[in-house]
N, C-alpha and C positions, 0 to 999 in steps of 0.2 A: 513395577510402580510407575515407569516410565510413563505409559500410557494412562487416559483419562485424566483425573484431577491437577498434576502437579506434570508437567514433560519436560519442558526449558525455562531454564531462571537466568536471569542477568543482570546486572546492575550494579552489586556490588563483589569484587572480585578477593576473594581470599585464598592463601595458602595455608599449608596445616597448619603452620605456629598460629596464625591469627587466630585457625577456631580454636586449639588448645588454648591460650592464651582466653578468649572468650568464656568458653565452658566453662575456664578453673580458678573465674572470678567468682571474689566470695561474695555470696547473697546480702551480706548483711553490709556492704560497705556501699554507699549512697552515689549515685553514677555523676561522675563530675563531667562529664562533656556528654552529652544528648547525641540521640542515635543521630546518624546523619540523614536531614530529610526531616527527622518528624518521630514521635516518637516511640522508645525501644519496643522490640518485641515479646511479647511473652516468653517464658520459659520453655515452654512447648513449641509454640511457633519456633522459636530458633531454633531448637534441637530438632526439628521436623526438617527446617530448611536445609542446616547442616547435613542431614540423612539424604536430602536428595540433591545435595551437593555433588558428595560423595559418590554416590551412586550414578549419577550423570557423568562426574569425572571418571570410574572407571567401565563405562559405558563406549565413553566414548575412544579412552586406550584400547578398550579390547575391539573395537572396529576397524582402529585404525592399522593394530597386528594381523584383523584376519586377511583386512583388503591388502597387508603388501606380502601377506604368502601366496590367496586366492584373490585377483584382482578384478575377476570376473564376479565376485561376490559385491563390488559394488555397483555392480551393472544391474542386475536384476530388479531393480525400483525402477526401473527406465524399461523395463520389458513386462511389466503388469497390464495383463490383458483386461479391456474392457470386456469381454464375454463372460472373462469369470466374476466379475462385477456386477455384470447384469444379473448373477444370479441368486442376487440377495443376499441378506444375513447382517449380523452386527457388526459390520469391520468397519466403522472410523479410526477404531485407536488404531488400528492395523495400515490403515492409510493416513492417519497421521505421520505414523513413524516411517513409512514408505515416501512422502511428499518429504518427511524431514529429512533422509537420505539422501534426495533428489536435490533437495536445496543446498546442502555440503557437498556434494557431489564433486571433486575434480574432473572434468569432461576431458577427456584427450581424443587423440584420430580413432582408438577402434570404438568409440561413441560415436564417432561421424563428425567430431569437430573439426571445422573449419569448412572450405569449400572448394574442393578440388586444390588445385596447384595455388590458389591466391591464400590458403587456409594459414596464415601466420596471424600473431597478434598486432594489432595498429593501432594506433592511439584514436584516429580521424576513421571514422564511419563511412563507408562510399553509398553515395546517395539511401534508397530504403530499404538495400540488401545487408546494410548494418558493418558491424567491426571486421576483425573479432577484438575483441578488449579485455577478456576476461574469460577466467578456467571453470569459475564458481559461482552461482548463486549472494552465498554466503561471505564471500571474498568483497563485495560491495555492500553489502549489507548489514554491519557489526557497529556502526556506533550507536554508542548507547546502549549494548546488549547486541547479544542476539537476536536474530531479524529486524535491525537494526537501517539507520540510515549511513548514505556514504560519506568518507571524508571529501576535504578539498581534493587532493590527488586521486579520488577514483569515481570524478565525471566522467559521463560520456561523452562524445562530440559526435553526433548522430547528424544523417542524413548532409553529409558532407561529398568534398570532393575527394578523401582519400589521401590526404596528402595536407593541405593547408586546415591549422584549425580555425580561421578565420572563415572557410565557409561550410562549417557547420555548427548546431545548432547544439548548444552548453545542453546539461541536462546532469542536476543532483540527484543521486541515488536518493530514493524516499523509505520512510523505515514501512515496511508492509504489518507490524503487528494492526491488529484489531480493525482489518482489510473486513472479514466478515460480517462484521455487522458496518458497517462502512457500504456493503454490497447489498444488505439487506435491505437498507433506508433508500439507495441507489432504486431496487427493484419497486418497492411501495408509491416513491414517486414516481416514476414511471407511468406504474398504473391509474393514479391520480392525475394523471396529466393528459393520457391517454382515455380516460373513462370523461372528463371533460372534452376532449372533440368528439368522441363518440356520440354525446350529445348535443353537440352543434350539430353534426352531420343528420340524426336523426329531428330534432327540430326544423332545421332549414327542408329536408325533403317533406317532412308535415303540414308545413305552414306555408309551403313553397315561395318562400321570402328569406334574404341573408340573415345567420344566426351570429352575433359575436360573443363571446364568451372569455371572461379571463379565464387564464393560464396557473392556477396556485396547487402549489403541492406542499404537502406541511408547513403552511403558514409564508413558504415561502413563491416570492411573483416570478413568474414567468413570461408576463406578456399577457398577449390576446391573441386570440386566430379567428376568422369567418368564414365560416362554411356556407356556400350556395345551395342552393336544392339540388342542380345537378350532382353537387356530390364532392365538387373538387373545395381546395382548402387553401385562404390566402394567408400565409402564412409569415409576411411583410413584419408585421409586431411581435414574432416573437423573439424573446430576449433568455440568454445565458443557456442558451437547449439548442441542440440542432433541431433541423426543423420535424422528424421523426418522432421528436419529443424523449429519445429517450436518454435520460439521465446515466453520464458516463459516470462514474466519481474515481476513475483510478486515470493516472499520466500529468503529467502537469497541465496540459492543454483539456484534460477531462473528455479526453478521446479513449476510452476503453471503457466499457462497460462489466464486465466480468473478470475477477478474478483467474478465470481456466482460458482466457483470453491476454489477458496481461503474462502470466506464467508463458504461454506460449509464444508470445512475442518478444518475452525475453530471452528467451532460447535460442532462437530463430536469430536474433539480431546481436546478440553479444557470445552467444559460440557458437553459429551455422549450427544449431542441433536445431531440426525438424521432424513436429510430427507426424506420424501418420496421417492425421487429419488434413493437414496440409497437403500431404501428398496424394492424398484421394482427393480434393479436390483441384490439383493442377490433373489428374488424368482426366479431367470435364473443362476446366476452365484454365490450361495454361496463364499464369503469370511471371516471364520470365525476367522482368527487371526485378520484381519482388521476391520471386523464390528462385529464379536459377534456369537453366539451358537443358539443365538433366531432365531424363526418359519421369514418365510420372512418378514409378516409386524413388526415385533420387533426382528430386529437384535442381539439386545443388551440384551434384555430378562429382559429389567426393566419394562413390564406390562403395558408402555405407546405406541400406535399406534401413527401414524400419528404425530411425534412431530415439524416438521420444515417441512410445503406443500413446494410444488414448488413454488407458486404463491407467498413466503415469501421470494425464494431465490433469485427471480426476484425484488423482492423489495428490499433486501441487494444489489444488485448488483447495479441496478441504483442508489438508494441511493450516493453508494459510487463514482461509474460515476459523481454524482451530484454535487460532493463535491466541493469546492475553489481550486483553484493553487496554490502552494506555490510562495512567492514572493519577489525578489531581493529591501532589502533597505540601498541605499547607503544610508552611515553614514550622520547627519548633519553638524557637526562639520567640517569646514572648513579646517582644520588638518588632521582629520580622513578621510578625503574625498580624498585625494595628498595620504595619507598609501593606501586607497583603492585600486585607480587606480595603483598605485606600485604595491600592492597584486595580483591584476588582472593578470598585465605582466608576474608577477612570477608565476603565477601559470601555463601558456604556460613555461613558461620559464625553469621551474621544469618539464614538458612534462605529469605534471598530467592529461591534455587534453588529452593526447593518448590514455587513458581508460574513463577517465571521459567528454567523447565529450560536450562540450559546448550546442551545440544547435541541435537540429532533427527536420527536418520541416515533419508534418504532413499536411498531404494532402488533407482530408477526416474530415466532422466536423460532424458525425454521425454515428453511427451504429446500428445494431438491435441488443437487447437486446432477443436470443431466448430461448425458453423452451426449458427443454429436453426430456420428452415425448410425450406434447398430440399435436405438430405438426400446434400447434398456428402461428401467423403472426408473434411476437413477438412485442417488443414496440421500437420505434425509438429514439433515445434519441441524444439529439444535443449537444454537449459535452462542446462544444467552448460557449456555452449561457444559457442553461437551469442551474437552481440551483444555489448555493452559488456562488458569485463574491468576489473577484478576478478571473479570468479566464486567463489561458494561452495563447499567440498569435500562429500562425500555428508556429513561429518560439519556439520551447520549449528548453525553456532553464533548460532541464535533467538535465546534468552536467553527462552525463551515454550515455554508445553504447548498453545496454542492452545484452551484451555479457558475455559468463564467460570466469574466467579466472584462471591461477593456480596461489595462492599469496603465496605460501610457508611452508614448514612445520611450522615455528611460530604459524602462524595463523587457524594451521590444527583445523577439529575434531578429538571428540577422537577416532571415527571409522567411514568407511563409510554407509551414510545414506540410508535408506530403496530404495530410488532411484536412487542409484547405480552411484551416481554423485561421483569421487572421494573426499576426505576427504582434500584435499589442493582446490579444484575448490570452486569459490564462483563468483554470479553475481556480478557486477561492481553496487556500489549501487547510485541510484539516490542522488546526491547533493544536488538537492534542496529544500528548507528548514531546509539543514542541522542544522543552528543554534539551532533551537528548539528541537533537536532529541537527545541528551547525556541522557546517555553514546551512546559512539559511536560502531561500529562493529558487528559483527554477533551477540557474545555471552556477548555483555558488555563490554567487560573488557579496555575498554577506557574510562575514566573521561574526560579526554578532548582534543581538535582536535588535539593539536600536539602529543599526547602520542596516539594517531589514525593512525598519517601520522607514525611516527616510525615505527609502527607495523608492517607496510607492509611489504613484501619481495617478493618472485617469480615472475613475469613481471614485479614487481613493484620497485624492488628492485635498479633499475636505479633513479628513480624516487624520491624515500626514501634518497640516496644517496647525487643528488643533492637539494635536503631539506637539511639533516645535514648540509653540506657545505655551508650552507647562514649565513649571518651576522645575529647577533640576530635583527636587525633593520631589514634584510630580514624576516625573519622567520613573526616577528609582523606585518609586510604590510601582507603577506600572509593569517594572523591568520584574520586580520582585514577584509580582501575580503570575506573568508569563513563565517565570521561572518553576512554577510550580506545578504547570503543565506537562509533568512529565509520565514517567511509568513505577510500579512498583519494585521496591529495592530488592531483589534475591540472592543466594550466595552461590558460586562459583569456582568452583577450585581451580588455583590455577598452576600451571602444567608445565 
């Protein structure tokens, strides 16, 4: 049952007595304290949820006895070949539960962790060859649940000197659920941004006169570009897009475009685990500050080949496609419910909408999932259904236009990042599930939402402005709105 419908729950965490306790309440006596969140479950639901509590707690006991008899049994998600991939058939549930092994994963040296003789853990990242920081995926990844965001103690300090964390650059673990359709809206704009130069390009050689043309992709602006006749593109105006046009939506800087790209770069930079892909492409294009001194198939020259195939990073990827939506739960509380709806207004009201758009309607309830070298079909993956439910409707309520934008020196780094993105630009970060995600901001340094909304400045700073200026009765409808951006409650057993 693992697989399809119901795979990982988290939220709310219980031991047996709780659900005994729960179960062998009597139907007939009237519930004096409200579920928490919003209200109880049905009888069924609960007893469903219980059942794959249960079943996921000992799912995941008996994993952890086979890996420390056969240790080599948790390797194997890390050696799935892209060839037998390319050869079709139904297997997402089967790469789901492969990407989710991958993502608990403890990586040690016979995985190829670290890099040669420097392969210890650091706190401080050396420049864009990374940590190491971390053994797991899931190890930074858990608050608020599963696939969760990181606490205060498990930032990164990337692209540093290796020593001082003063010169490197903060970076809060982000909760990766509902990445997939997050990638989806990513791709669609894209193509609407890019099917608008397409036709500048092809009016300006028509008309053989400059074409300018706004920049809009689901409702939301971009800029403008002018295309000449000869064919090249001034691409001066445009705004929150490289100039490529295409829409990153995953890093704090909205410097990654893909899902099976983010996966791999966190591999790469937080345990020296490299893919294949990688390594075929240093046997063409050596990068030795970024991947390492080693012969093409070991970059890194830790002695380990082959440590992360393709066929593994196509399972991180769906995987994380597969994942739940985060999910909006208005308060129970009849009180907190009247804050709410006030919260909500204020939040247009404050014009935090103007960056944080509400809702983006996705169009498209699928995409291919492709390789990067061997030219495979890819795998189709249905975003809006396959995997973990909750599931988002075409209308996503982001609470993000997936654009950057500049928020001010306050909130600067301390210099700019390898990718050339200014040191004030940062993407507009998805809302929702906010609740679950503190500390807030790029780099932490927000305990909590309102010392969040302060922080802002640069486009924002209108924004920020009218916040201060609300009654504290304002401010707490507000706080109480955000609060309610979170994910769905599930049970848990705990261990």
């Amino acid at each position: 049952m693992r697989a399809g419908a119901s795979l990982r729950w988290a939220g709310v965490f219980v031991g047996g007595l709780a659900v005994a306790i729960a179960i062998s309440a009597r139907a007939d006596e009237p519930a004096q304290t409200p579920w928490p969140g919003g209200e109880a479950p049905d009888e069924p639901t609960f007893a469903r949820w219980v059942d794959e509590a249960v079943e996921l707690g000992a799912r995941e006991a008996a994993d952890e006895a086979v890996a420390a008899v056969e240790p080599a049994e948790g390797r194997e998600a890390l050696a799935v070949s892209q060839e037998r991939l390319d050869q079709g058939g139904d297997i997402n549930d089967i790469l789901f539960r492969l990407g989710d092994s991958i993502f608990s994963h403890e990586f040690d040296r016979a995985d190829g962790f670290g890099a040669g003789a420097s392969g210890k853990l650091r706190r401080i990242h050396t420049g864009v060859r990374g940590g190491l920081d971390s053994h797991a995926c899931s190890s930074c990844h858990s608050v608020g649940g599963v696939d969760g965001a990181g606490s205060e103690t498990q930032r990164a300090f990337v692209e540093g000197d290796g020593v001082r964390e003063s010169s490197a650059l903060a970076r809060n673990a982000p909760q990766v659920i509902g990445g997939g359709i997050v990638q989806a809206l990513a791709l669609e704009m894209t193509r609407e941004l890019a099917a608008s130069r397409d036709v500048a390009l092809l009016q300006a050689k028509t008309t053989g006169a400059p074409v300018t043309v706004a920049l809009k992709a689901k409702g939301v602006s971009f800029g403008a570009l002018t295309a000449d006749p000869g064919g090249s593109l001034d691409t001066a105006r445009v705004e929150g897009v490289s100039t490529d046009l295409v829409v990153r939506p995953f890093g704090w800087k909205g410097n990654v475009a893909t899902l099976r790209r983010f996966a791999e770069d966190a591999a790469r930079v937080h345990f020296g685990i490299q893919s294949t892909v990688i390594a075929a492409s240093q046997e063409k294009n050596p990068d030795v500050v970024r991947f390492g001194p080693g012969p093409g198939a070991d970059p890194d020259n830790d002695g380990v080949v082959r440590e992360l195939e393709e066929g593994a990073l196509s399972a991180m990827a769906i995987y994380m496609a597969m994942l739940e939506s985060p999910a909006v739960r208005v308060p129970f509380d009849l009180g907190l419910r009247e804050r709410w709806a006030r919260g909500s207004a204020t939040f247009d009201a404050v014009a935090c909408a103007t960056c944080h758009t509400r809702e983006l309607t996705l169009l498209g309830v699928s995409w291919r999932e492709l390789p990067d070298t061997t030219g495979g079909p890819g795998n189709l993956v249905y975003i809006m259904t396959e995997g973990d439910q909750p599931k988002s409707s075409a209308n996503v309520r982001l609470f993000s236009d997936l654009k950057r934008h500049d928020m001010g020196p306050e909130l600067a780094d301390r210099h700019v990042s390898a990718d050339g993105i200014p040191s004030t630009v940062f993407l507009t970060r998805p809302l929702w599930g906010l609740a679950d995600t503190a500390p807030y901001l790029h780099d932490g340094r927000a305990p909590s939402l309102p010392e969040a909304i302060v922080a802002h400045g640069g486009e924002a700073t209108a924004s920020r402005d009218a916040y201060l200026a609300l009654s504290a009765d304002g401010k707490a409808d507000l706080h109480v709105f955000l609060l309610s951006l979170s994910r769905a409650q599930r049970l848990r057993m705990a261990r």
